[in-house]
C-alpha positions in Angstrom: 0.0 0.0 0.0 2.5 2.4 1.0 4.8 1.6 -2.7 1.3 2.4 -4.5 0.6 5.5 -2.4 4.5 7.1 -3.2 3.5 5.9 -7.0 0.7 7.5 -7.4 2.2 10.9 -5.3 4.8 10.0 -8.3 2.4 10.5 -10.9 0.4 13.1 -9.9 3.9 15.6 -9.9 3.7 16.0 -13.5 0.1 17.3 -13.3 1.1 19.4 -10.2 3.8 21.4 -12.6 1.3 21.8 -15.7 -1.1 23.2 -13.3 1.8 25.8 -12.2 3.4 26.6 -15.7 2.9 29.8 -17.4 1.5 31.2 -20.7 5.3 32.6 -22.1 4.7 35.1 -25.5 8.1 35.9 -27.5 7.9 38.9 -30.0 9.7 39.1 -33.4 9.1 42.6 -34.2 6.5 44.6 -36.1 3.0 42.4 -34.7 4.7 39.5 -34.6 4.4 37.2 -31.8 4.6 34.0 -30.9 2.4 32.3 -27.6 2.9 28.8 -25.5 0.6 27.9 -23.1 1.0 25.8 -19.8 -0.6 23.2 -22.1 2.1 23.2 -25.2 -0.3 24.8 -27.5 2.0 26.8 -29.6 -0.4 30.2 -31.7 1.9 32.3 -33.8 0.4 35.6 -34.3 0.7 37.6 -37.3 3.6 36.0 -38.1 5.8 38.2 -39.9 8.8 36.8 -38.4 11.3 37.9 -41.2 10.5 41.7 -41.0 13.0 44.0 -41.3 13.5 44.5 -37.4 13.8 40.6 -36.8 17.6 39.8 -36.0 16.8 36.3 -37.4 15.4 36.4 -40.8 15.1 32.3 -40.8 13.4 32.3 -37.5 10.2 31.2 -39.4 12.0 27.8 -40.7 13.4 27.1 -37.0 10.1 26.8 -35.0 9.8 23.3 -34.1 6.2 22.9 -33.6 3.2 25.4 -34.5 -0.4 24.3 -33.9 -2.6 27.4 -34.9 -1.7 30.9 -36.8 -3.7 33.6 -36.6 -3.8 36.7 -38.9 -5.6 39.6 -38.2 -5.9 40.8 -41.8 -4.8 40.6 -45.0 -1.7 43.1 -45.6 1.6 41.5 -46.4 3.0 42.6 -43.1 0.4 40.4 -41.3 0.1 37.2 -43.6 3.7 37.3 -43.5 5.2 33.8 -43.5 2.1 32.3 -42.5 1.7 29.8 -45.8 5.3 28.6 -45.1 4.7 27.9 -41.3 1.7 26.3 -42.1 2.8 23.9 -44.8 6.0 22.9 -42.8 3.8 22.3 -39.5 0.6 21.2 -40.4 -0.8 24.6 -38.2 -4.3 25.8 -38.5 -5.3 29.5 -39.6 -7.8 31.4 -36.8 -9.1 34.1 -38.1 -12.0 35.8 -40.5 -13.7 33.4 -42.8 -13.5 35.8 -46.0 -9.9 35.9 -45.0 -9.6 32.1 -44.4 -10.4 31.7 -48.3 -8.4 34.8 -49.4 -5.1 32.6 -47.6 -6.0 29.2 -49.7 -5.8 31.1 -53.0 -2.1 32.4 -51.8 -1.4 28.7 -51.1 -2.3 27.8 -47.4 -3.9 24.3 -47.2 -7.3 23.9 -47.9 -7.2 21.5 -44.9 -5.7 23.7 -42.4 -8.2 26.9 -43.2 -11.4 25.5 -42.2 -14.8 27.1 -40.5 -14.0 25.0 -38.1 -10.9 27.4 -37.1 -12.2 30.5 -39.1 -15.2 32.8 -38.0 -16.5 36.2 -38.3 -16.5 39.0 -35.6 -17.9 38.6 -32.7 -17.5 34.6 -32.5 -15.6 32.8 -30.4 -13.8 29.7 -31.5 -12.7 27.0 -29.3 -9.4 25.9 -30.3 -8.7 22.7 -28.1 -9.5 22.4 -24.3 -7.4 24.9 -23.4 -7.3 28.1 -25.8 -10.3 29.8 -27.8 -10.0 33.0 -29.9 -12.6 35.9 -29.7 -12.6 37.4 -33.4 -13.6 41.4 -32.4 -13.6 45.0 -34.9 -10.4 46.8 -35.9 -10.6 50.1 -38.0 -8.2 49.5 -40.4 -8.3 48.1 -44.2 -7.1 44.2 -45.4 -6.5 43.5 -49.1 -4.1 41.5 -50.9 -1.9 42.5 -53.2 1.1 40.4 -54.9 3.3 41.2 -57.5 2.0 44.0 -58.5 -1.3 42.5 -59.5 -4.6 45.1 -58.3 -5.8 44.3 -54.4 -8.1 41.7 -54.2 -10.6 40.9 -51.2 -9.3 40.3 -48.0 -11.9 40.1 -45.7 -12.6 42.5 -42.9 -9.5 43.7 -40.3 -10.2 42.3 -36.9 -8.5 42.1 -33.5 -8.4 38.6 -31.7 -8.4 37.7 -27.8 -6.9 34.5 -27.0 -8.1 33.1 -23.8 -6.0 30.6 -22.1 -8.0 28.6 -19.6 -6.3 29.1 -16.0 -4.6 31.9 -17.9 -4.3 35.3 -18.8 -6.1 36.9 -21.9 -4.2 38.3 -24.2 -5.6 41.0 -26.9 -3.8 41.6 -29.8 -5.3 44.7 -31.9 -4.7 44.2 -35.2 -4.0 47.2 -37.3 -6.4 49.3 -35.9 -7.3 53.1 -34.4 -8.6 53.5 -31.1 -12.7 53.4 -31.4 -15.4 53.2 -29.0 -16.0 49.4 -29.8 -13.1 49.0 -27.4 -14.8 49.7 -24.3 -17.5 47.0 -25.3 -14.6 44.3 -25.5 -13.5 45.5 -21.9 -17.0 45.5 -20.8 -17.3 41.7 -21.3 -14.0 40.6 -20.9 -10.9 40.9 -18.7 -8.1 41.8 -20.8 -4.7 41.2 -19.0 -2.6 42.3 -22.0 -3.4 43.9 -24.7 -0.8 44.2 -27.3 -1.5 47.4 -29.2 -0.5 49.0 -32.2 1.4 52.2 -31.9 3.3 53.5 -34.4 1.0 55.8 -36.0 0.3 56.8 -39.9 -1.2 53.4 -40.7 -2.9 52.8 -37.1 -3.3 54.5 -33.9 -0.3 56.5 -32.1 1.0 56.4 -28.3 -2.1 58.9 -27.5 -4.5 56.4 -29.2 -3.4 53.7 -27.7 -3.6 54.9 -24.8 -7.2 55.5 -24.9 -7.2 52.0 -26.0 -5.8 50.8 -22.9 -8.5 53.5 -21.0 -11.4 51.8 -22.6 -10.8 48.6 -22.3 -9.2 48.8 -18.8 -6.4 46.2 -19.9 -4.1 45.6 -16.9 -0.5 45.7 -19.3 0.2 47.1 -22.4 2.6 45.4 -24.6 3.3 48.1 -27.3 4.3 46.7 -31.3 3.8 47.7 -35.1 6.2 51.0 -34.4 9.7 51.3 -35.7 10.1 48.6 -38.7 9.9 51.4 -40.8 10.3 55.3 -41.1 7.1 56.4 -40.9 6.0 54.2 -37.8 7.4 57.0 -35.7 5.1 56.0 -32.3 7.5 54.9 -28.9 7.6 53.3 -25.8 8.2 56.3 -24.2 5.9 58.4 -25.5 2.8 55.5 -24.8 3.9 55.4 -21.1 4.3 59.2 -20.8 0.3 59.2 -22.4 -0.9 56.5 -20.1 0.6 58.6 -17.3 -0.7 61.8 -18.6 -4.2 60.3 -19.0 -4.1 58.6 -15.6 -5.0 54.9 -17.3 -4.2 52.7 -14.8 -2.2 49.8 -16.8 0.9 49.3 -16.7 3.7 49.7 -20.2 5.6 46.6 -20.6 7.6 47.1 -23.5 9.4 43.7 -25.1 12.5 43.9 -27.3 12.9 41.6 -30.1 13.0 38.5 -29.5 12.7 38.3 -26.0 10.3 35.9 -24.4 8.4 37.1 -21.5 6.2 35.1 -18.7 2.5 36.2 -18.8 
């Protein structure tokens, strides 16, 4: 009795630790991200992981497993090197429907782009028993346009919020400017980071992000899309010197590139 009772306690370690792990998100520049949860579900989020800012331009061909991707829309930028991740790891695309067909016709497999991983906004798909994805507005634009051909149909922008059960949820904006629809997605949901958009011209600046962060009441803010290029002129510094001048209460946690941080 007492060799089955320290067999069992034996066994039951390896649950203990899952139950203590944490969600860990690594950003690659621009909107890039990747996320892990306790679980080993591995999302890669608008995964332009060779952008100009990415010290590792091959980092796309070195993740070892990938089990979902999720674009927000349909610009170059965002798509990024979603087909090849998807082809070499057998990963599913989350995100609009329109924009789940727009994909196959670039080349992502049919299999892989399904409804039953695509939705529209204001759906919430369950991924596995761990992690579903809340498909929510953006004010932006999403066409495709390759080699020069005209821009073809890309579905409507969106934001998603990935919730990760046990966990944290995590809001990633899109390309987006602030609007009032933000306060609805705080309203019925706790957002615990929200990674936002700040580099201005294309989407909102510091200042509307941090009316963002005001009207969704998100805890952190992880800022991205600033500084790949010239024109994305928004900061760190200058979203944590609007939070503070606004009195949001959330808190600036800016990542460098490639750094992996514990949610």
């Amino acid at each position: 009795m007492k060799r089955l009772a320290i067999l069992a306690l034996a066994a039951a370690l390896p649950l203990a630790a899952h139950a203590a792990g944490k969600t860990e998100l690594t950003w690659y520049g621009h909107a890039a991200f990747v996320l892990k949860t306790p679980g080993g579900t591995v999302l890669a989020i608008d995964p332009w992981l060779s952008n100009p800012t990415s010290p590792d331009k091959e980092a796309a061909g070195k993740l070892e497993k990938v089990d979902f991707i999720i674009v927000t829309h349909a610009h170059a930028d965002h798509v990024g090197d979603a087909v090849a991740i998807a082809k070499r790891t057998g990963a599913k695309l989350v995100g609009g429907f329109d924009l789940a067909n727009a994909l196959i016709q670039e080349g992502y497999p049919k299999e892989q782009a399904t409804a039953m991983t695509s939705g529209n906004i204001g759906g919430t798909i369950a991924l596995n028993d761990e992690v579903s994805v809340t498909i929510v507005p953006a004010s932006h634009s999403s066409g495709i346009r390759k080699d020069g051909a005209p821009v073809s149909y890309g579905g409507n922008p969106t934001g998603a919020l990935i919730h990760v059960k046990g966990g944290p949820t995590v809001y990633h904006t899109g390309d987006t400017d602030v609007t009032s629809d933000m306060k609805l997605v705080g309203d019925r949901w706790r957002i615990d980071y929200m990674l936002a958009c700040i580099g201005g011209h294309f989407t909102m600046d510091p200042q509307g992000a941090a009316t963002a962060a005001q009207l969704t009441r998100a805890k952190t803010v992880i800022p991205m899309h600033y500084g790949t290029f010239p024109l994305l002129k928004g900061t760190p510094d200058a979203l944590e010197k609007a939070i503070k001048t606004a009195r949001v209460n959330a808190k600036v946690a800016a990542m460098k590139i490639g750094e992996t941080r514990t949610l």
